[in-house]
C-alpha positions, 0 to 999 in steps of 0.5 A: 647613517650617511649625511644628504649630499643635496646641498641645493636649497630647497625652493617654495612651490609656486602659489597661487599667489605668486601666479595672481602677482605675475599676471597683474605684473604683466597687465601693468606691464602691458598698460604701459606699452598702448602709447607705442602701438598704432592700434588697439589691434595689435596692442591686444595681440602682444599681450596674448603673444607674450602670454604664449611665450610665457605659457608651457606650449612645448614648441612657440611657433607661428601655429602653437601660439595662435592655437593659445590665443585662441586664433584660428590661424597663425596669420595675426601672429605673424602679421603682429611681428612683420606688419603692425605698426608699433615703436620697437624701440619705444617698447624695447626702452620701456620694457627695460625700464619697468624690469629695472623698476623691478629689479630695484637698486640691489645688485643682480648678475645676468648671466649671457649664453649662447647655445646651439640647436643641432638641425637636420633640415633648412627650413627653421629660421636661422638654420645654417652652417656655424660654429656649433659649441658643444663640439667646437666645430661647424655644423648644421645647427640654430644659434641662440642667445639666453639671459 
């Protein structure tokens, strides 16, 4: 008989628990950013925009994400990234500082990618001719950065 060749450990599945654990992550997470948003407004819809990012919507545009928050329309979405006032900076550092807390004091390697998405249109944001790396030329495509 042929040994398995499958040399890829096996992962646990997710478990309900695990899912409870993230989601009260997430609710800390989120109580420690209200110092850096101007209103309740805004403060509420970060939590349903991340939560949407995090979600299995096939597509996390302006419509699908609203659609999962159960907005009606696309326009707080939007206005949550263009006109709410909220520190970035603020939000960034403390993000940063809850995933350090996380990480704890253990080494950890990040691996950074950047990837390209052939386009055939130009109408997505940042679509436009660049260098495009899976064929080491300029095309027509979106660029993106991956942790």
């Amino acid at each position: 008989m042929k040994p398995s060749q499958n040399n890829t450990p096996c992962t646990p599945l997710t478990t309900s628990s695990d899912v409870i654990r993230w989601y009260a992550s997430l609710q800390k997470l989120h109580a420690r950013l209200a110092p850096y948003f101007a209103r309740p407004e805004p403060f509420a819809r970060a939590l349903r925009f991340v939560q949407g990012i995090l979600s299995e919507v096939p597509r996390k545009n302006g419509w699908q994400l609203a659609e999962q928050a159960r907005e009606e329309t696309p326009y707080g979405m939007q206005r949550l990234l263009s006109e709410a006032v909220w520190d970035q900076d603020g939000v960034r550092d403390e993000i940063r500082s809850f995933a350090l807390q996380q990480l704890g004091s253990g080494q950890v390697i990040v691996a950074i990618d950047d990837t390209g998405f052939l386009k055939r249109g130009k109408h997505s944001a940042g679509v436009g001719k660049q260098y495009y790396g899976p064929t080491g030329d300029v095309r027509n495509c979106q660029s993106g950065v991956f942790l």
